[in-house]
C-alpha positions in Angstrom: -30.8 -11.1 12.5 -28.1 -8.1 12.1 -25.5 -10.1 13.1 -25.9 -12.1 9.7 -25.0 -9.2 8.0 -21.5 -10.2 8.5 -22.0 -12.9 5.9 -22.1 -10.0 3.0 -17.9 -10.2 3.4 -17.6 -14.0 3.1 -17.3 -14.1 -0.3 -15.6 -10.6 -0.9 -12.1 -11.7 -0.9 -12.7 -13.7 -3.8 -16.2 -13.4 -5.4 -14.5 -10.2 -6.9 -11.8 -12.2 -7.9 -13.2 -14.9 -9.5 -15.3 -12.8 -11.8 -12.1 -10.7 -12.8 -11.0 -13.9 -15.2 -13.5 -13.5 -17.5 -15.4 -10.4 -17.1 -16.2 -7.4 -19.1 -13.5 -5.9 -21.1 -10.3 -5.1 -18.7 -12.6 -5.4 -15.3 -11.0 -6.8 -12.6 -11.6 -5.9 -9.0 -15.5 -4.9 -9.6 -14.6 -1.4 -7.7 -16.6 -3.0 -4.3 -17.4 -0.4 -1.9 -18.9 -3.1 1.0 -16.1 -1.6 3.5 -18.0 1.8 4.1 -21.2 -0.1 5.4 -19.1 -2.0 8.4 -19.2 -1.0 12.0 -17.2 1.6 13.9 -13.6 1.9 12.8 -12.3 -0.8 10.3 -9.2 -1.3 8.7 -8.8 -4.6 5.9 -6.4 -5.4 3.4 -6.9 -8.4 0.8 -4.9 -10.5 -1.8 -6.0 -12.9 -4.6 -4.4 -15.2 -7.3 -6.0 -15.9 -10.2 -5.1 -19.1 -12.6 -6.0 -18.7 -16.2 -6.4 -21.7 -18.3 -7.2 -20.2 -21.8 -6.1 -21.5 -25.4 -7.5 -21.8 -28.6 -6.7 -22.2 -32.5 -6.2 -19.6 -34.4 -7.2 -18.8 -38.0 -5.0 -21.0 -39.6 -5.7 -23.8 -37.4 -2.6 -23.6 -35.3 -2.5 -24.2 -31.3 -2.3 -21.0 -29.7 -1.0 -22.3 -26.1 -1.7 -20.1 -23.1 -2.0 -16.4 -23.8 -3.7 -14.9 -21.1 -1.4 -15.0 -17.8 -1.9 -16.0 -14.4 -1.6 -12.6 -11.7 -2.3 -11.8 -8.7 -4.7 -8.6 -7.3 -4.5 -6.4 -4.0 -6.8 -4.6 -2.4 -7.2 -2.3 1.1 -9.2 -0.2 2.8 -9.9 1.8 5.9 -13.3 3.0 7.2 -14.4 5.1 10.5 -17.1 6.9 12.0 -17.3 11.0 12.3 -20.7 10.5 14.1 -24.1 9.1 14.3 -24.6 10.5 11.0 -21.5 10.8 9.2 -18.8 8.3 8.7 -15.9 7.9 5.4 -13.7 5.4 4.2 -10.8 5.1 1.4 -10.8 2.1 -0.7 -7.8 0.8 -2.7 -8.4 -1.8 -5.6 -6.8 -2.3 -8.7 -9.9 -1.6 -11.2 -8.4 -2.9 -14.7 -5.7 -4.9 -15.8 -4.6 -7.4 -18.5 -1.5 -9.5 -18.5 -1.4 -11.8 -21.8 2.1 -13.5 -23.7 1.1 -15.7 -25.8 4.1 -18.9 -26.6 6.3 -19.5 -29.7 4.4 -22.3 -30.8 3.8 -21.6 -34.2 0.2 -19.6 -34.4 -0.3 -16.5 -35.4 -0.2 -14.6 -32.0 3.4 -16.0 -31.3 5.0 -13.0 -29.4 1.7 -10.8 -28.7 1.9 -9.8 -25.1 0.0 -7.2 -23.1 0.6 -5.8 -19.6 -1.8 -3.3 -18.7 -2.3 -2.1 -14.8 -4.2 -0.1 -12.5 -4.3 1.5 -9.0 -7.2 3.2 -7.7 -7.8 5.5 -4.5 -11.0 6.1 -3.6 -12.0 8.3 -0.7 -16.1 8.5 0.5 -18.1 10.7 2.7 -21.3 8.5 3.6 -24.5 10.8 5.7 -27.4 8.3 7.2 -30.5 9.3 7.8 -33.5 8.3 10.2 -35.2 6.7 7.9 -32.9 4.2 6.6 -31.5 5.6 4.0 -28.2 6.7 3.5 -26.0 8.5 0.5 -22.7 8.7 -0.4 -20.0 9.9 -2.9 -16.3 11.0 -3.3 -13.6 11.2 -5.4 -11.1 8.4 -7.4 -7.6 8.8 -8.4 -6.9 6.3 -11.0 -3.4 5.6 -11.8 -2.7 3.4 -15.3 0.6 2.1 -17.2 0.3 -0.4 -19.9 3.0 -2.2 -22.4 2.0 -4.3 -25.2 3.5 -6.3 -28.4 1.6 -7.0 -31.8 3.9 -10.4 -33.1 4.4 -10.0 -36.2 2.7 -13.0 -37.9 -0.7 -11.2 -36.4 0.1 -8.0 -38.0 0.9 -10.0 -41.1 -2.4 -11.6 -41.1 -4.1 -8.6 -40.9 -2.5 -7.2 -43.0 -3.2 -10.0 -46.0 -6.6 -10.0 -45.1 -6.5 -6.1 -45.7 -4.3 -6.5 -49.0 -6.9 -9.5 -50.6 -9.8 -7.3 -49.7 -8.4 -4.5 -51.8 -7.8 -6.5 -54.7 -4.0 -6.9 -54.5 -3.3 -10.7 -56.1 -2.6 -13.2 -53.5 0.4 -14.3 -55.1 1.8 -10.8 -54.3 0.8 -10.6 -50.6 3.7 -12.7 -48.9 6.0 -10.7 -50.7 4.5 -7.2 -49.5 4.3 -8.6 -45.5 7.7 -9.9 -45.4 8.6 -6.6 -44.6 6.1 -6.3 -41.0 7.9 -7.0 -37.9 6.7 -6.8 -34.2 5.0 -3.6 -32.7 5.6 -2.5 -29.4 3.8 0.1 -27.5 5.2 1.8 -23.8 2.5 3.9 -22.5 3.7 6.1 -19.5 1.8 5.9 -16.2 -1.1 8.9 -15.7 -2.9 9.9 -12.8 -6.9 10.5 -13.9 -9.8 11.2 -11.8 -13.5 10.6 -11.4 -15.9 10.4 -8.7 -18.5 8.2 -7.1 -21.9 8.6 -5.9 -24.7 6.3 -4.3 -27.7 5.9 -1.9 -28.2 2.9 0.2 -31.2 2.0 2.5 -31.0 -0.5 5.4 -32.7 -2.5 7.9 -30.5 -3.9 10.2 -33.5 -5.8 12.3 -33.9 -7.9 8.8 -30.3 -7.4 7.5 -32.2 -5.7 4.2 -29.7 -3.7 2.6 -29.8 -2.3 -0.8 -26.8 0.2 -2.5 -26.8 1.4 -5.9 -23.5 2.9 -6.9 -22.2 4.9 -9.9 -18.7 5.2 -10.8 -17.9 7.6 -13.3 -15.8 7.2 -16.5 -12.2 7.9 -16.2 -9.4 10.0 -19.1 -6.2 9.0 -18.9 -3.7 10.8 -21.1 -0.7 8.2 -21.4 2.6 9.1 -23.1 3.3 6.7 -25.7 6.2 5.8 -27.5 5.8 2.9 -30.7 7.8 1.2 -32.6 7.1 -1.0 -35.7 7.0 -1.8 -39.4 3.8 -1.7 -41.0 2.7 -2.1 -44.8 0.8 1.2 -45.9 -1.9 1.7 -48.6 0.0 2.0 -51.4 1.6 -1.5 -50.2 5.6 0.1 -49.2 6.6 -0.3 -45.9 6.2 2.5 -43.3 8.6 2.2 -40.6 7.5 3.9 -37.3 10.6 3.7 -34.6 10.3 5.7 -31.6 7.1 7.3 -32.3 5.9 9.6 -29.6 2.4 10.5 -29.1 -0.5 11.1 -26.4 -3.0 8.3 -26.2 -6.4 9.3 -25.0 -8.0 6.4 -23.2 -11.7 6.5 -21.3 -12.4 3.9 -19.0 -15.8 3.5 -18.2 -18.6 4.4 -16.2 -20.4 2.0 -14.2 -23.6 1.1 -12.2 -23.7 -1.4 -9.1 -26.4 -2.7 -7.5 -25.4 -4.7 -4.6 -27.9 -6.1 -2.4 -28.7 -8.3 0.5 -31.4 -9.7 3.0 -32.1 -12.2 5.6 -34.3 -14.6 4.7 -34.6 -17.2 8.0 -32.7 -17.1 10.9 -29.0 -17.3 10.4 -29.5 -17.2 6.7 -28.9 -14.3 4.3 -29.6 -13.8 0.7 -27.3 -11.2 -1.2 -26.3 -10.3 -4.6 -25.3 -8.0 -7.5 -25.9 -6.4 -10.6 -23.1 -4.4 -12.3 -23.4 -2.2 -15.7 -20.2 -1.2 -17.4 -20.6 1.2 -20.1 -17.3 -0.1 -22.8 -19.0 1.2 -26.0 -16.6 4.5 -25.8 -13.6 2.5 -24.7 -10.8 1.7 -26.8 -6.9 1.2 -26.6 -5.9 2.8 -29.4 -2.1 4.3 -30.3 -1.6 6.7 -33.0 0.8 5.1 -35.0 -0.6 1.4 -34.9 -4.0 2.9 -35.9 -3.2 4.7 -38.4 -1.5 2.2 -40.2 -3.4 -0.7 -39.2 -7.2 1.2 -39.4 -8.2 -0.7 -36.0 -7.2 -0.2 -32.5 -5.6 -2.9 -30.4 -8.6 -3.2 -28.1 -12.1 -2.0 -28.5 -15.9 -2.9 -27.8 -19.3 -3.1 -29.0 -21.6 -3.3 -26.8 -22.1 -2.4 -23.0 -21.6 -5.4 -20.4 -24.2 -6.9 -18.0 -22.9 -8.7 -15.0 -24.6 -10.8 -12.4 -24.3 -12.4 -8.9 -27.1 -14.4 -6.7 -25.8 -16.1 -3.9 -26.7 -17.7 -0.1 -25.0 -17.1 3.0 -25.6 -19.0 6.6 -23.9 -18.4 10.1 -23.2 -22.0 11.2 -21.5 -21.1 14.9 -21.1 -17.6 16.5 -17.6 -17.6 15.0 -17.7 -18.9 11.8 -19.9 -18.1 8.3 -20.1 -20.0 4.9 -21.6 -18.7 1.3 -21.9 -20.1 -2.1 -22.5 -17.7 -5.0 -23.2 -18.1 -8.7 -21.4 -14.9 -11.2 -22.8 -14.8 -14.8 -21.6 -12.5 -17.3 -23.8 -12.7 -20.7 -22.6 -13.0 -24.5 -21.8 -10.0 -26.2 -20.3 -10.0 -30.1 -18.1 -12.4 -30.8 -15.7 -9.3 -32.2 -15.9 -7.5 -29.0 -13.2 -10.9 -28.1 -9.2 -10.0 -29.0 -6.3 -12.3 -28.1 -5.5 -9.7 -24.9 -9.3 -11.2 -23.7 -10.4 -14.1 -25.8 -13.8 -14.8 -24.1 -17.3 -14.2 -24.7 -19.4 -14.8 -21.5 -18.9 -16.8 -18.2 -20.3 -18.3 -15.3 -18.9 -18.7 -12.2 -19.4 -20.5 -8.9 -17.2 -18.9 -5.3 -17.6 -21.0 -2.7 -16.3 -18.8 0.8 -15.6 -18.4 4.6 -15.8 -15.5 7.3 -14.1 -16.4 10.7 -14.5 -14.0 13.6 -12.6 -13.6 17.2 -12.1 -11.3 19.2 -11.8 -7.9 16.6 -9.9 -10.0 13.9 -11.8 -11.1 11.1 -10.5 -13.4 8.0 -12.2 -14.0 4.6 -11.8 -16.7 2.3 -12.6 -18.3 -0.4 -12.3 -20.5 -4.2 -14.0 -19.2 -7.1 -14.3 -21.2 -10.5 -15.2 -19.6 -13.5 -16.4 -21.3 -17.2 -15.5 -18.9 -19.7 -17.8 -18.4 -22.6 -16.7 -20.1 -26.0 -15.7 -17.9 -29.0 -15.1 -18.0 -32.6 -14.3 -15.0 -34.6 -12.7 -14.0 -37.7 -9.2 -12.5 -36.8 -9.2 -14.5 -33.8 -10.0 -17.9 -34.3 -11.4 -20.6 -32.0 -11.1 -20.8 -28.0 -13.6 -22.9 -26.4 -13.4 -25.2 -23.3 -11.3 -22.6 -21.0 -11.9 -21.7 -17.3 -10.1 -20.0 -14.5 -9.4 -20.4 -10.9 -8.9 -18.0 -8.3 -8.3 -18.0 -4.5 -8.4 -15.3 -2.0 -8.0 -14.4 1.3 -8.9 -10.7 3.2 -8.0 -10.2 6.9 -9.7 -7.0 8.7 -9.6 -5.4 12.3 -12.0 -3.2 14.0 -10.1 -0.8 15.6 
């Protein structure tokens, strides 16, 4: 039954992937760490393409179009043996991202656009034991840029909202907004760093493997530079133009349980449960903050994510899986036009073929994203997303 084990990758190239469309705050790649569990000396490198289909109405029941955009993620990774005992790997993924831009098509998010990336190194040192049990840890170098625009009907309807709830007459408030034009926001790329630590335990003669994993949060100190016109408290316009600061930006920690076991001959049972911790996280520039009293992007609550899923081995060459992703509800505010779901379920239907030391992964992934109706936001309902993927790795 160890030979089964290779059914763990069929869906890696795009279970991560299709999950990324909808899941917890900026998540994308699901920071995997399968690659240090393979055999001998490994070397893989991956691509996928995610297609976005999201749209809503906003507040003032206008068609929002597309906002969030269709991209496309890398990943790589090398991993060898020192010993019996000791083996490492480093792991490249692209952790967090967002790339929005929403359409002139008359709603209030005309011209709001956001282009946030990521690269991530990750190097581990992994010791087995007699017993089965293994651990693990190492050290991340996280690497983030980001660009946004606020379109200035948004800021304006903030901003009236704001104005009406502090008693300024509504036959004044169009007057007083006139004035608001679009925010931008360049953040320079920073380097941060974290670490990573876990414990496995295997056995190969069931292909039983369990892995909990803990990724720790990430600062990044980005140089900023903003430019806008806001509406201050006493109602005058406060022009901001060229506005250098430091934003301060944590990106979480996070729990993974992956796990995985045969279950009949040829037939393997595996999935996950991931914890990310986005209560502390918030994109939040000086100026727009302090004239706006909210950050761009922030959340509530703390995100639960699932995956259950079946693999089988239907020839010595060739593997299939099918997996279900859910991601639950958190509050409807958590949702902003950069990410304007609440929720999703997906289904990743994938393929591992083996020859010779080549092996190639892929797969198709569609994800329902949760409906949402909020305040500032609006009304997005009936989206989804596709993704496809495809990861080809050599044992060395």
């Amino acid at each position: 039954m160890k030979n089964i084990t290779k059914l763990m990758c069929a869906t890696a190239a795009v279970a991560v992937a299709g999950t990324s469309a909808g899941a917890a705050g900026l998540d994308r790649s699901g920071q995997p760490i399968n690659i240090l569990f393979e055999e001998g000396r490994y070397v893989e490198v991956g691509v996928g393409r995610i297609f976005a289909n999201v749209d809503g109405v906003d507040p003032q029941g206008n068609e929002t179009g597309d906002g969030p955009e269709d991209y496309t993620i890398y990943s790589g990774g090398y991993k060898a043996d020192i010993n019996d005992q000791w083996s490492y790997a480093f792991i490249l993924d692209q952790p967090y991202g967002s790339d929005t831009s929403y359409p002139d098509e008359g709603s209030i998010f005309d011209g709001t656009s956001s282009d946030l990336n990521s690269q991530a190194l990750t190097g581990l040192l992994r010791y087995r034991m007699a017993n089965g049990f293994s651990v693990y840890g190492g050290l991340k170098l996280q690497r983030v840029e980001a660009e946004a625009t606020v379109g200035a009907a948004q800021l304006r309807a903030g901003t009236s909202a704001r104005l009406a709830a502090a008693g300024v007459p509504a036959a004044a408030i169009p007057g007083i907004v006139a004035n608001i034009t679009d925010y931008t926001v360049d953040a320079d790329p920073d380097i941060g760093f974290g670490y990573v630590a876990g414990v496995a335990y295997e056995r190969p003669e069931i292909a039983l493997r369990v892995a909990l994993t803990y990724h720790s949060e990430v600062e990044h100190r980005n140089d900023t530079v903003e430019n806008g016109v806001f509406i201050g408290s006493t109602g005058a316009p406060v022009a901001v133009t060229d506005q250098a600061s430091t934003s301060v930006t944590e990106f979480p920690d996070a729990f993974t349980l992956d796990f995985q076991t045969g279950v009949a001959p040829n037939t393997l049972v595996f999935g996950r449960i991931r914890y990310a911790d986005y209560e502390e996280f918030e994109l939040a520039p000086e100026a727009f903050t302090e004239n706006t009293g909210a950050a761009i992007a922030s959340y509530e609550e703390n995100v639960f994510a699932y995956q259950l899923g079946v693999g089988r081995r239907l020839t010595d060459n060739f593997s299939m899986s099918f997996a279900v992703s859910y991601e639950e509800e958190g509050p409807a505010d958590d949702a902003t036009p950069l990410t304007p779901v609440n929720g999703r379920i997906g289904y990743t239907l994938g393929g591992v073929y083996e020859r010779d030391r080549m092996k190639i992964t892929a797969g198709i992934s569609y994800t329902d994203l949760g409906d949402v109706t909020a305040d500032d936001l609006g009304t997005f309902e009936d989206n989804d997303a596709l993704a496809v993927g495809v990861r080809v790795g050599f044992r060395l």
